[in-house]
C-alpha positions as CSV (number, residue, x, y, z in Angstrom):
1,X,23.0,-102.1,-6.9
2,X,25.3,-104.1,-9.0
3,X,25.2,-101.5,-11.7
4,X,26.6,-98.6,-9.1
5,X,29.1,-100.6,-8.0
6,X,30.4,-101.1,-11.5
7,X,30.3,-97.4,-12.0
8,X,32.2,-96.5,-8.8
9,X,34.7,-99.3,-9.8
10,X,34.9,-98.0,-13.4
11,X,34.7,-94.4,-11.8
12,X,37.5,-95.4,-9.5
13,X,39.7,-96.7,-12.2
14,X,39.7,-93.8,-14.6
15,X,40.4,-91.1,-12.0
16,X,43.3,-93.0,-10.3
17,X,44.6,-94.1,-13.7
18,X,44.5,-90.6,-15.2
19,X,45.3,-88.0,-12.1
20,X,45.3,-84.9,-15.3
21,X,41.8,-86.3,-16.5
22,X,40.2,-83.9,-18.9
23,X,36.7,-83.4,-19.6
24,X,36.7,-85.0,-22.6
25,X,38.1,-88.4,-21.6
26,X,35.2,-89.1,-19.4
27,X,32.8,-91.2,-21.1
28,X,28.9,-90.3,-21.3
29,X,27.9,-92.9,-19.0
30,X,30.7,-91.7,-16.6
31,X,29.7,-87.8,-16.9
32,X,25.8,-88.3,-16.6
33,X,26.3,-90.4,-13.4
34,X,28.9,-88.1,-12.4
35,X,26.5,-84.7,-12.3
36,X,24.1,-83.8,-9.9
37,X,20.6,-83.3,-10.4
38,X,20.3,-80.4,-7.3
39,X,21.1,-77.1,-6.6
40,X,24.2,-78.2,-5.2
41,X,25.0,-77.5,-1.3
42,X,27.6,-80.1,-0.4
43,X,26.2,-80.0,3.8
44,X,22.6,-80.7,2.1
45,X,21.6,-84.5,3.0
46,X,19.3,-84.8,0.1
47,X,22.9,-84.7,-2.5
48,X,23.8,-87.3,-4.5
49,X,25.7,-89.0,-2.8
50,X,27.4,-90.6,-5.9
51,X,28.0,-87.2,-6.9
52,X,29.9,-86.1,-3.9
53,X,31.6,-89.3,-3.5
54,X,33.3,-88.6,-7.0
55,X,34.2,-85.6,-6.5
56,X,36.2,-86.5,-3.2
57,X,37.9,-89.0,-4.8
58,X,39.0,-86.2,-7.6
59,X,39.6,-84.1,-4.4
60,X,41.5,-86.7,-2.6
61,X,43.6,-87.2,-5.7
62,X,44.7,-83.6,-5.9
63,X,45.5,-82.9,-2.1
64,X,47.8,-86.0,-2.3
65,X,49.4,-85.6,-5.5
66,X,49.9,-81.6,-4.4
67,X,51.5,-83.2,-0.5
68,X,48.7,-81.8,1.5
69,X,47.9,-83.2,4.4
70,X,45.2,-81.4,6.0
71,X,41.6,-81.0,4.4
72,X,40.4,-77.5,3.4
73,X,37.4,-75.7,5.5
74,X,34.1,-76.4,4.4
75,X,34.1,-73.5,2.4
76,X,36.6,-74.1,-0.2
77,X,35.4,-77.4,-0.3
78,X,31.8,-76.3,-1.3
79,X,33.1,-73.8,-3.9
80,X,35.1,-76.7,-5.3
81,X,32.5,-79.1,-5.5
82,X,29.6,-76.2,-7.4
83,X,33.1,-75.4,-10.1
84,X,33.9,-79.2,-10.6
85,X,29.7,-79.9,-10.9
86,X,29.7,-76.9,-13.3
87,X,32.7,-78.6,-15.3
88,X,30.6,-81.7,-15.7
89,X,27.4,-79.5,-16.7
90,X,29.5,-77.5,-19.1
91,X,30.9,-80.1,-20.2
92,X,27.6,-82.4,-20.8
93,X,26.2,-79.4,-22.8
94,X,29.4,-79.2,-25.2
95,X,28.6,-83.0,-26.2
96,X,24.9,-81.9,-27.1
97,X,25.0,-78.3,-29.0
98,X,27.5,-76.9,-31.6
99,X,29.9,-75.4,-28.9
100,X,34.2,-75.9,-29.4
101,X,34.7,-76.6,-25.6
102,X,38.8,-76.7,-24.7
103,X,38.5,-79.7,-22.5
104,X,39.0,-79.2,-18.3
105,X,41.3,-80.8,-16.1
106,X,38.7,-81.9,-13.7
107,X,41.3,-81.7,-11.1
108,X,43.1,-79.1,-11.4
109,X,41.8,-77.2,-8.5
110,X,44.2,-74.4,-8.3
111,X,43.0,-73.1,-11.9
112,X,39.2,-73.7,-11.0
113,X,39.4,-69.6,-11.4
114,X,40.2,-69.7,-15.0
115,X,37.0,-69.4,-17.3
116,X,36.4,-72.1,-19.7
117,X,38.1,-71.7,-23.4
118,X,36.1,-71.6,-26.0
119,X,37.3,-72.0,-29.7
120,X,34.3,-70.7,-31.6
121,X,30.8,-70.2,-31.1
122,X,27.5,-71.1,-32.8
123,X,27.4,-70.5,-36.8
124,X,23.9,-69.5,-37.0
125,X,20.8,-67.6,-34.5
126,X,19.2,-71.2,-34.3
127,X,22.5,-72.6,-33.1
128,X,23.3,-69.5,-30.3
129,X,19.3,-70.3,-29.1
130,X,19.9,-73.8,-28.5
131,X,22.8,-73.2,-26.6
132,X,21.3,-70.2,-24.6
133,X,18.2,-72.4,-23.6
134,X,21.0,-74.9,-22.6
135,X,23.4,-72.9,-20.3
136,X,20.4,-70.9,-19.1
137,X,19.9,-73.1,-16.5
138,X,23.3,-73.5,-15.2
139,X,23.0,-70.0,-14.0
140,X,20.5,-70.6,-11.2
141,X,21.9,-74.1,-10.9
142,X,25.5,-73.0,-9.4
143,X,26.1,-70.0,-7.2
144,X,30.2,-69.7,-8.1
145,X,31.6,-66.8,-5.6
């Protein structure tokens, strides 16, 4: 318990210290604990609820900095929550296989749309197969509409 409390605290720290975080600012520990194991429905009980909890205080962050007061429906919220877990993944798999990954500003909703930049790809076959067994995954993982 102790060591989840630390992690929201650290969690809770970095996000309200840096309201522009980028994906590459987050520290491994941070990121790992940050993603979700699940097929991610946001209503679904069985979430992390670590997860969720993270991305609400990104959320929260966003709608105050932008001067909204009223929460988006359910719907927007979901699609924001897959794109930011997405991020995360993406962003986990950059720090494992020769990918150039422009880092994400995790809350930066209103660009959520724009595909990820990246600066080069893998030199070599063995290089693109890692990284397709890697993102593979993702596909079925997130349903981005």
């Amino acid at each position: 318990m102790r060591d989840l409390v630390k992690l929201y605290e650290e969690s809770f720290k970095l996000i309200i210290d840096n309201p522009n975080l980028t994906t590459d600012k987050i520290p491994n520990h941070l990121l790992e604990a940050w993603l979700s194991d699940d097929v991610i429905v946001i209503t679904n009980t069985e979430q992390s609820y670590f997860a969720v909890s993270i991305f609400h205080l990104v959320h929260d962050v966003y709608l105050c900095l932008k001067g909204i007061e009223t929460d988006p429906d359910s719907k927007t919220i979901e699609r924001r929550f897959n794109t930011f877990q997405y991020i995360l993944a993406l962003e986990s798999v950059h720090r494992q296989y020769p990918i150039n990954l422009h880092p994400v500003q995790i809350g930066d909703f209103d660009n959520y749309g724009t595909p990820p930049i990246f600066d080069s790809m893998p030199k070599n076959f063995r290089e693109f197969m890692a990284l397709t067994e890697a993102l593979y995954p993702l596909k079925n993982k997130f349903k981005l509409n």
